[in-house]
Backbone bond lengths (Angstrom), bond angles and torsions (degrees), N, CA, C in turn:
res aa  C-N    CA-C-N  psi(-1)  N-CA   C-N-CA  omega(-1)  CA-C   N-CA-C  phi
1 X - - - 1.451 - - 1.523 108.66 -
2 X 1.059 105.22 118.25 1.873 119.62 159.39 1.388 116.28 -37.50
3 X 1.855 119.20 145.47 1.446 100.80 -172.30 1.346 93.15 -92.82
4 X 1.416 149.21 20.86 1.113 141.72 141.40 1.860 124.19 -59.34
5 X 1.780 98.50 -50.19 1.208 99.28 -176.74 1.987 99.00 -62.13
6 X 1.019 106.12 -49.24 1.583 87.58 -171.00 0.819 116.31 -66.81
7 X 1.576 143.64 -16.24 1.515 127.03 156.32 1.183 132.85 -35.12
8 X 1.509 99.27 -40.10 1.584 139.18 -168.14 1.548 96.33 -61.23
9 X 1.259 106.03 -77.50 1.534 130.25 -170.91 1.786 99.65 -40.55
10 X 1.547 101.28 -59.90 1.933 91.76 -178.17 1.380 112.59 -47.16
11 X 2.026 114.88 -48.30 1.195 123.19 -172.06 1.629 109.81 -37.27
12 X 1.687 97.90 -71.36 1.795 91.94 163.81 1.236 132.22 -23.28
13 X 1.055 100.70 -70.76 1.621 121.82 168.69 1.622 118.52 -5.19
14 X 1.978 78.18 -81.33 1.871 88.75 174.08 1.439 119.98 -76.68
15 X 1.476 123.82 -9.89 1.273 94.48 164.85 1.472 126.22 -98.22
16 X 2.092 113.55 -0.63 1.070 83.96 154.71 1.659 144.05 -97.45
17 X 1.612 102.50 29.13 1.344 124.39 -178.70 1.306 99.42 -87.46
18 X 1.450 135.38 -42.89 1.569 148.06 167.85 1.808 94.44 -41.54
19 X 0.872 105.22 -58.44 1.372 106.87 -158.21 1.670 112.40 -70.95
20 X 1.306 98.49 -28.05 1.719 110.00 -168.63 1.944 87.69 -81.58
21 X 1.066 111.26 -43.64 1.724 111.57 -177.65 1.302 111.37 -53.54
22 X 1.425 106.04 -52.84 1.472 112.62 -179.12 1.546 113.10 -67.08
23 X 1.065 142.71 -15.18 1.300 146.95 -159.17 1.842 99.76 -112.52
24 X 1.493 121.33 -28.55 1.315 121.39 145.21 1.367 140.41 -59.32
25 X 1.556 115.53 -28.53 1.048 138.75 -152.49 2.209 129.39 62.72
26 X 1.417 86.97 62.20 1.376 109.59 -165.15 1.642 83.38 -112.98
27 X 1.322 138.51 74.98 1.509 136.56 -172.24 1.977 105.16 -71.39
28 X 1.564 101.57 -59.31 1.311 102.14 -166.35 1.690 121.69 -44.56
29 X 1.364 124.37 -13.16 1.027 131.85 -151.94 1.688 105.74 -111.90
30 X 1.428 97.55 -30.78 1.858 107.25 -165.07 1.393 97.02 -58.90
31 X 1.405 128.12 -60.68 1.543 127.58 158.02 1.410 130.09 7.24
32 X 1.469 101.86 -65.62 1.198 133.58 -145.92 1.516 96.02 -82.47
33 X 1.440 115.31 -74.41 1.116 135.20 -178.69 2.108 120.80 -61.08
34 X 1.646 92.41 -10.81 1.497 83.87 157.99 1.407 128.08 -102.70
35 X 1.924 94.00 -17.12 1.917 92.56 154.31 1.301 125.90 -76.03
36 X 1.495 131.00 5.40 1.091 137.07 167.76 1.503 113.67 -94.13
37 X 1.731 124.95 -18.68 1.224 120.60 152.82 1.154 120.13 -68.26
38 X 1.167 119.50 -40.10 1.387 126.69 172.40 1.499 126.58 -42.91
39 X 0.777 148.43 -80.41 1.802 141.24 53.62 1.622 93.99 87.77
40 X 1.045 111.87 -83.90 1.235 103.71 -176.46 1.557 129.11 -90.10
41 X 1.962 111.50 1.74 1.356 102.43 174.10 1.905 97.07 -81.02
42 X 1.370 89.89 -48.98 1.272 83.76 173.92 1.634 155.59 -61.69
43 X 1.749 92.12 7.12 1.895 116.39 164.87 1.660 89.82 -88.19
44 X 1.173 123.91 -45.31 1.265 115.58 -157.59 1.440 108.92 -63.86
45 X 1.458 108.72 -33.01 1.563 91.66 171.38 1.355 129.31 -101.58
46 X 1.537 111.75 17.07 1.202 130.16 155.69 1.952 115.39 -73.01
47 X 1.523 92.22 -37.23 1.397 92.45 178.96 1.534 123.96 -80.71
48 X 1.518 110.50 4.24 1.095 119.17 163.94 2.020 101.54 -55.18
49 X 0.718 117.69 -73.02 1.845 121.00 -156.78 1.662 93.89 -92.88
50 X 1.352 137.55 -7.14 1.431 116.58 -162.19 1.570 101.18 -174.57
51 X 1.320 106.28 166.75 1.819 85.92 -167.61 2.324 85.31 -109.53
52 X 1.891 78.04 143.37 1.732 79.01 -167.39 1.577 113.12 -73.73
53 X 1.519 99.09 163.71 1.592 98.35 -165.16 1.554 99.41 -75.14
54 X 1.596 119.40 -172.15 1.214 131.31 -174.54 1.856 100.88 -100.52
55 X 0.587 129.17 69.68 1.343 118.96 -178.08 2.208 107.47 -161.70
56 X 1.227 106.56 135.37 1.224 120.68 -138.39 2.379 94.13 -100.01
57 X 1.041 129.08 14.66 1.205 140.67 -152.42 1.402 89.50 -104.92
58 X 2.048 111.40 95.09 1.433 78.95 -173.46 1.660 114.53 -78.42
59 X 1.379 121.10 -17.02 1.783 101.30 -179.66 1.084 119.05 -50.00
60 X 1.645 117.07 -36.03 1.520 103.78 -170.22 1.793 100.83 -78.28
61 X 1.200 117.38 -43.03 1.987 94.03 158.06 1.112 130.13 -32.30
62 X 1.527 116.64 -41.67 1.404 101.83 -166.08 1.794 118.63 -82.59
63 X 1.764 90.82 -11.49 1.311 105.14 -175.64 1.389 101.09 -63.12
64 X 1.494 104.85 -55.39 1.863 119.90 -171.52 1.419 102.60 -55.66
65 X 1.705 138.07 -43.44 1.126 142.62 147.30 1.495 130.24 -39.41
66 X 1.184 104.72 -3.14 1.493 116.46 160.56 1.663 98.31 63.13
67 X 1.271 125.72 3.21 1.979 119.71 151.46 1.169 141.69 -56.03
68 X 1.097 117.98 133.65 1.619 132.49 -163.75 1.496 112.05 -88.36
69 X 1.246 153.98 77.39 1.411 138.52 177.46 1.100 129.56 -115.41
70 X 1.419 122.28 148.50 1.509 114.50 -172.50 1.481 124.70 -56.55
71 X 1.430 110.55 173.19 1.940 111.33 176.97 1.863 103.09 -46.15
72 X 1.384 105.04 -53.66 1.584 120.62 -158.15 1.868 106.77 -63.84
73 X 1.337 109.72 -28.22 1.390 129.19 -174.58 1.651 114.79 -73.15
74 X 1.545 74.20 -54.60 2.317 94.25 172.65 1.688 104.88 -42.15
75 X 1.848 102.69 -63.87 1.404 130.35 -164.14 1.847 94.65 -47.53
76 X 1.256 111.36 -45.58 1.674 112.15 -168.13 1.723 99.26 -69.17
77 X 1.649 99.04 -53.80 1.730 109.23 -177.87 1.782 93.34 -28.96
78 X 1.034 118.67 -88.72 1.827 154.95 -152.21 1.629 92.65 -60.35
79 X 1.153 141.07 -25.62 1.624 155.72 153.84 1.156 102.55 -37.60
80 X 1.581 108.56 -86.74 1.354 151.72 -158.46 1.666 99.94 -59.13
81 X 1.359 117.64 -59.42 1.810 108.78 153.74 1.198 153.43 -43.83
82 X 1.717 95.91 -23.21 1.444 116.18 178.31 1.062 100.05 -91.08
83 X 1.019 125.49 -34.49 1.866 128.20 -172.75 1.805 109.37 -61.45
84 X 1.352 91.47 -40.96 1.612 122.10 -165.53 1.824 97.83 -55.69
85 X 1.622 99.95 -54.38 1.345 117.12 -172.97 1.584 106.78 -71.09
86 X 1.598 119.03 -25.84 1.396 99.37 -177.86 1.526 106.15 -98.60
87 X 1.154 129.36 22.49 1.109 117.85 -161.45 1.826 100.95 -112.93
88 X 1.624 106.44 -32.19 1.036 151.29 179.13 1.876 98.01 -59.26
89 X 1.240 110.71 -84.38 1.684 126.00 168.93 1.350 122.57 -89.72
90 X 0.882 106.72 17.45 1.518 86.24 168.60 2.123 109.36 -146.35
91 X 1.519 108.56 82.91 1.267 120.60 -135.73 1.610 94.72 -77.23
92 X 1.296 109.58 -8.43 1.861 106.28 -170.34 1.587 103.13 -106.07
93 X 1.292 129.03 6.86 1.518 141.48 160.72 1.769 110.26 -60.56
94 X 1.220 115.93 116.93 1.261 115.47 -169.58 1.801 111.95 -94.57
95 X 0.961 120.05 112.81 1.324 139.73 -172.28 1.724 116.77 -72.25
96 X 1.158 143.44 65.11 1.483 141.34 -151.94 1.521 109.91 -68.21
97 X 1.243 124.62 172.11 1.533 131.45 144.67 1.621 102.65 -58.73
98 X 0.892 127.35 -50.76 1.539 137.22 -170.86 1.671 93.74 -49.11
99 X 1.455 82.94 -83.34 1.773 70.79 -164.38 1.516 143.55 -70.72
100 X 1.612 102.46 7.61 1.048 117.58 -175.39 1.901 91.19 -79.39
101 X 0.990 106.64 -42.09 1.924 105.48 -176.73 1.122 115.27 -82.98
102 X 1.739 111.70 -15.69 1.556 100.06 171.79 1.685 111.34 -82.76
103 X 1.845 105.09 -11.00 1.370 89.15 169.53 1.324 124.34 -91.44
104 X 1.138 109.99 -23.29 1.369 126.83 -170.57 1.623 123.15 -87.41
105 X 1.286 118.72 -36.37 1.040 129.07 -174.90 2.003 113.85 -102.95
C-alpha cells in the first residue's frame, strides 16, 4: 500500500467514525473527526512528493497539497479548524446537535 493510499484509508476511517457518532448522537466529536478526514486526505497527497508536516491547519495543507478552492470553501476549510481546535482545548465548550448541522450540513 502507497503512503497516499493509507492516508486515504484512515481518512475513511475517520469519517466513517464521524458518521457512526453522529448517527448515535455523540455531537462533540463528529466535528472533530471530519477535520481529521480532512487533514489526512490532504497529507496523503502531500505525501505523494514529501513526507507531510505535523501541523493540523487545513488551508495551509491544501496549499502544500497544491489545491485550488474557492473564497467560500477556504472560509469552511479555516471554520472547520477552528472548531477542530476548540473542541480539542477547550473541554467545557458544549458541542450541540444544532450546531454540529448548522455547520456541517
Amino acid at each position: 500500500m502507497s503512503k497516499k493510499q493509507a492516508w486515504f484509508k484512515l481518512a475513511k476511517y475517520d469519517l466513517e467514525t464521524a458518521k457512526a457518532m453522529y448517527e448515535t448522537g455523540r455531537f462533540r466529536y463528529v466535528p472533530f473527526m471530519c477535520q481529521q478526514a480532512i487533514e489526512k486526505l490532504f497529507k496523503g497527497l502531500i505525501a505523494e512528493n514529501s513526507f507531510p508536516p505535523r501541523i493540523h491547519d487545513l488551508v495551509r495543507l491544501a496549499e502544500l497539497a497544491k489545491l485550488e478552492f474557492k473564497e467560500e470553501e477556504l472560509l469552511m476549510l479555516e471554520k472547520l479548524s477552528s472548531l477542530y481546535l476548540r473542541i480539542r482545548y477547550f473541554p467545557d465548550e458544549e458541542i450541540s446537535r444544532y450546531s454540529v448541522e448548522k455547520f456541517l450540513f
